[in-house]
C-alpha positions in Angstrom: 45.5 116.1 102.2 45.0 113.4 103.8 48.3 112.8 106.2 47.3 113.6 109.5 49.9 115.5 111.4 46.8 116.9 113.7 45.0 115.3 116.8 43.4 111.9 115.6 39.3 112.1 116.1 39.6 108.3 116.6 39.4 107.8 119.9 42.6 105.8 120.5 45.3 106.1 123.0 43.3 108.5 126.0 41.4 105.9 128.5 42.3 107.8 131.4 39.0 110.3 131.0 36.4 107.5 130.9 34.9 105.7 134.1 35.8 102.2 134.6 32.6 100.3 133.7 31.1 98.2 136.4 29.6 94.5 136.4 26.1 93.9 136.1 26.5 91.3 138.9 28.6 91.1 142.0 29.7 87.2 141.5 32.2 87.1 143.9 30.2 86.3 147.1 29.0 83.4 145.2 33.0 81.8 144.1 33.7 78.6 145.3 30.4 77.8 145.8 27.5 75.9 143.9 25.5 77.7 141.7 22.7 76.9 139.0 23.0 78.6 135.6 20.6 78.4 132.9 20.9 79.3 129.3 19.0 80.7 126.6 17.5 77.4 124.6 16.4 76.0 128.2 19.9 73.7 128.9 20.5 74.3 132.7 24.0 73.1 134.4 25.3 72.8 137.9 28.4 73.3 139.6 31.1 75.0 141.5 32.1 78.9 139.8 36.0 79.2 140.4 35.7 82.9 138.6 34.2 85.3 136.1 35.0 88.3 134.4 32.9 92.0 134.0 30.9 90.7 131.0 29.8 87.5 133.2 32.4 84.5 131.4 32.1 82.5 134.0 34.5 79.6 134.8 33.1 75.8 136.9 34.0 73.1 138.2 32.5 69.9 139.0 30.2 71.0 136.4 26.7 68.5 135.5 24.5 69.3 132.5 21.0 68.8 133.4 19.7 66.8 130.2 16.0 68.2 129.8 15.4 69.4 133.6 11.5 69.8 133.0 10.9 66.2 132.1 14.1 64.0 133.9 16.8 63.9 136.8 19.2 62.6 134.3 22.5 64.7 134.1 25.8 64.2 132.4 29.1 65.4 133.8 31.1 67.8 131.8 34.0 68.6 134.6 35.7 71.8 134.4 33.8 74.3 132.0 34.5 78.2 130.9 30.8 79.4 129.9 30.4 82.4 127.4 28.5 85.8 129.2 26.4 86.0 126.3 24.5 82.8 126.5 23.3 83.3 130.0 19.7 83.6 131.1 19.9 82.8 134.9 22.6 82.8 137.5 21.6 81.6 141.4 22.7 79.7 144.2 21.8 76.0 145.1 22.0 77.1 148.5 18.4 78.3 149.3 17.1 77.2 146.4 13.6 75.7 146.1 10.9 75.1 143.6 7.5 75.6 144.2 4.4 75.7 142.1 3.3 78.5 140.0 0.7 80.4 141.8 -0.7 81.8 138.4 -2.2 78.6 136.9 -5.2 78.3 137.2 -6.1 75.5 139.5 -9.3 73.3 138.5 
């Protein structure tokens, strides 16, 4: 029948056996300090990461909302912001940041 006084082929209960997964990225060099993160859809924000977890939720501070970054410096302040893993495209530092021109276009 179907009452189930056997071992269960469910997978519940044993974690013991299986490695702890890793993060993708080693944030924690970059806590407490100011980082850029871009999302999928182009919005970009700025601001201080105060933690994160293994699938890269990331909680800011201080944080600004660059409103179209290709075409203005305008930004709006959003303050204190928990940001969904899922939605991130980029992750980097202010600190030793620079733009430069793309070398690929071809220049008339």
């Amino acid at each position: 029948g179907r009452g189930g006084g056997g071992v269960s082929s469910r997978g519940g209960g044993r974690n013991e056996d299986k490695p702890k997964r890793e993060a993708i990225l080693d944030l924690s060099k970059y806590v407490n300090q100011r980082v850029i993160v871009k999302f999928m859809g182009g919005r970009q924000i700025t601001g201080i990461l105060k933690g994160y977890d293994g699938l890269l939720n990331l909680v800011m501070d201080e944080v600004e909302e660059s409103l179209k970054p290709e075409e203005t410096t305008k930004t709006r302040s959003l303050g204190l912001a928990v940001i969904r893993g899922t939605s991130l495209v980029v992750i980097s530092p202010v600190e030793g940041f620079e733009e430069i021109a793309n070398p690929f276009i071809n220049q008339q």
